[in-house]
C-alpha positions in Angstrom: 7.2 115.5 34.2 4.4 116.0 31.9 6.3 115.0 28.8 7.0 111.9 30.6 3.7 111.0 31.4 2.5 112.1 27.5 5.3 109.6 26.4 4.2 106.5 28.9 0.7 107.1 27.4 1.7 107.0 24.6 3.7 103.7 25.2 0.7 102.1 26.8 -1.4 103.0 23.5 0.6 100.8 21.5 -0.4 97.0 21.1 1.7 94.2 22.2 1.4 90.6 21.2 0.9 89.9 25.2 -1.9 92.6 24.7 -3.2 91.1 21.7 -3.1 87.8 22.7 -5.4 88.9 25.9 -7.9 90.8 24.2 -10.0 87.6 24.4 -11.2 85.3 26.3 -9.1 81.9 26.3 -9.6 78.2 27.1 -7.3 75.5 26.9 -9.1 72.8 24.9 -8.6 69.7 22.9 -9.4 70.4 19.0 -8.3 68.8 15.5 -5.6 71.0 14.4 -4.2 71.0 10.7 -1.1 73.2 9.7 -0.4 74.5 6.3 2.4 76.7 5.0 0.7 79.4 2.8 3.3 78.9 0.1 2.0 75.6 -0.2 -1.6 76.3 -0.7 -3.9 77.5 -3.4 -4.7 81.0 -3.6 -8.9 81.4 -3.8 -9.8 80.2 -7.3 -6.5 78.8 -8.6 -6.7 75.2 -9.2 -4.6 72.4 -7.7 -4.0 70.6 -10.7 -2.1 73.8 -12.2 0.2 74.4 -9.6 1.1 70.0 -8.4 -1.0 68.0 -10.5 -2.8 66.8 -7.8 -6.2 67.4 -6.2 -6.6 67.7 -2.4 -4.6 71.1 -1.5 -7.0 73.9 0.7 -8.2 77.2 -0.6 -6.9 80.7 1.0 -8.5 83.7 0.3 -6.2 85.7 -2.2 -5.2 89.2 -1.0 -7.9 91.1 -3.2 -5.7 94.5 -3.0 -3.4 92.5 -5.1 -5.8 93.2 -7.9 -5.5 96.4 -10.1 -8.6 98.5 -9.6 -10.2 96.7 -5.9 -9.5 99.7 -3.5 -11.8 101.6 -6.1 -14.6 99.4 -6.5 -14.4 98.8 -3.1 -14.6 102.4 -2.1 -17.2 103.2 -5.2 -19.3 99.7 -4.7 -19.2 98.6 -1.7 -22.1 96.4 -2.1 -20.5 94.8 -4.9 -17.2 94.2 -2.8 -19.2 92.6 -0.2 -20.9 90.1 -2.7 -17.0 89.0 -4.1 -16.0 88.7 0.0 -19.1 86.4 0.5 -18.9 84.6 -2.8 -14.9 84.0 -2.0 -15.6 82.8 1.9 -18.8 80.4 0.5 -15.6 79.1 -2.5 -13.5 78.5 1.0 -16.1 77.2 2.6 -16.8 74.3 -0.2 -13.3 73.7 -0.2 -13.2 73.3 3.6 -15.9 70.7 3.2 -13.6 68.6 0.9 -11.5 68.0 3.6 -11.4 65.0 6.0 -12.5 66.3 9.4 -11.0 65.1 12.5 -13.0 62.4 14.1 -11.0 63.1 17.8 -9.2 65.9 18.8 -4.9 65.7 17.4 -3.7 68.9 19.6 -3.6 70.3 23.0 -3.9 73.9 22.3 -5.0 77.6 24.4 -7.8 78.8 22.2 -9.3 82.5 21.8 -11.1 84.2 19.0 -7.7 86.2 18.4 -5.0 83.4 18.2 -3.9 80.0 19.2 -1.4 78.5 21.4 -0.4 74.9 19.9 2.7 71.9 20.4 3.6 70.6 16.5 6.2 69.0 15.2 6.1 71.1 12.2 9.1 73.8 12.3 7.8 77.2 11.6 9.1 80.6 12.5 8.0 83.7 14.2 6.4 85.7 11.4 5.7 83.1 8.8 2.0 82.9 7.6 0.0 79.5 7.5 -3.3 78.4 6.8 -4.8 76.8 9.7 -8.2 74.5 10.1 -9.6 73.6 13.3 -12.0 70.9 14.1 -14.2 71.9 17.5 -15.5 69.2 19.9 -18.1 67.6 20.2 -19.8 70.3 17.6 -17.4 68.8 14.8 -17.9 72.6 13.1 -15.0 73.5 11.6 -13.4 76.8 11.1 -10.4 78.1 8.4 -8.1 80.8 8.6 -4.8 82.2 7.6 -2.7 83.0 10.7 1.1 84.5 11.3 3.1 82.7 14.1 4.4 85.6 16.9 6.1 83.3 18.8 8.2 79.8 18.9 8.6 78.2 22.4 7.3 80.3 24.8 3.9 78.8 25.4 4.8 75.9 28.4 1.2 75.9 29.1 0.8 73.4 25.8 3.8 71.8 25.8 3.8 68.2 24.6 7.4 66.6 25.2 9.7 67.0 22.2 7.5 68.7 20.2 7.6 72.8 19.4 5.3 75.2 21.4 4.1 78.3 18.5 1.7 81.0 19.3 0.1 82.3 16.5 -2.8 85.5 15.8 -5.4 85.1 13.0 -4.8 87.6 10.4 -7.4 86.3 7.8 -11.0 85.2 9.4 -14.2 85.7 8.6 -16.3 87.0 11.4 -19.0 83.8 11.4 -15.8 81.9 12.0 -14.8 84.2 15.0 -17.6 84.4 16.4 -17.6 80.4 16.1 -14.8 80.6 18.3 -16.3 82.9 20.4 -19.0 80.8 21.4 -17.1 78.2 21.7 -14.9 79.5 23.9 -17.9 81.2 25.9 -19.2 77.6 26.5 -16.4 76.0 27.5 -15.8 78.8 30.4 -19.0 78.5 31.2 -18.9 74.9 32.1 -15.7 75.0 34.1 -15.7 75.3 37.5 -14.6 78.6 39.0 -11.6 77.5 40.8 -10.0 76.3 37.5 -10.2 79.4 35.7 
């Protein structure tokens, strides 16, 4: 009996995308959405004109473990780490900026600071990373990510006729951006009536 209850416990320890996906507060809003595969983007401070000839692609943040020697200076300077992460997010920032915001909202989408729920006619899979930009209403602020699609077609909730239905969880967001979406999230509960929640 008690090894039972040790393993449920442990069972109930470990995260599930329907967990994950709930660890947040959600709202169903109307946003500008743009999709990017990650394969098809820039990495942070290669240029656009080296890899298609053309200007206009976004910026990701590269994978900075990637580098030979980061873990180290990391662990030995942190503050130094810290300045490359803010230097890099103010680089993705700039980029963001070059980008033709939404002037009205494109997608239907349930919205939490941990992941998205969105209808595209993009086809992506469950596991594939993107980049994702959002546009948020009536603030116009904008907020960038990278972001790994859990799930294809289960999210009814969003569903705009033909269309597919993704969730997806951020794996690559700076906390001011989270915390964008926090409080705009927190806002838009707050001015919903009670009964709709």
């Amino acid at each position: 009996m008690k090894s039972i209850m040790s393993e449920q416990n442990q069972k109930s320890n470990v995260p599930t995308p329907v967990n994950e996906r709930r660890s947040h507060q959600r709202v169903q809003d109307a946003i500008g959405l743009r999709i990017t595969r990650l394969h098809e983007m820039a990495a942070a401070g290669e240029s656009d004109i080296h890899r298609h000839g053309v200007i206009g692609a976004r910026v990701r943040r590269a994978n900075k473990y990637d580098i030979e020697g980061y873990a180290e200076v990391k662990r030995d300077f942190p503050e130094v780490a810290r300045y490359v992460e803010e230097l890099e997010e103010r680089i993705r920032q700039l980029q963001l900026d070059g980008i033709s915001e939404s002037e009205a909202p494109t997608h239907k989408v349930s919205l939490s600071a941990g992941g998205l729920a969105f209808a595209d006619a993009t086809l992506l899979y469950p596991g594939e990373l993107i980049g994702v930009t959002m546009t948020l209403f009536p603030s116009m602020k904008r907020v960038g990510c990278d972001a790994r699609v859990v799930s294809a077609g289960d999210a009814p909730e969003i569903a705009n006729g033909e269309k597919h239905t993704y969730r997806i969880t951020y794996v690559r967001i700076s906390e001011a951006d989270q915390e964008l979406i926090e409080q705009h999230v927190r806002g838009l509960r707050q001015s919903i009536p009670l009964d709709n929640l």
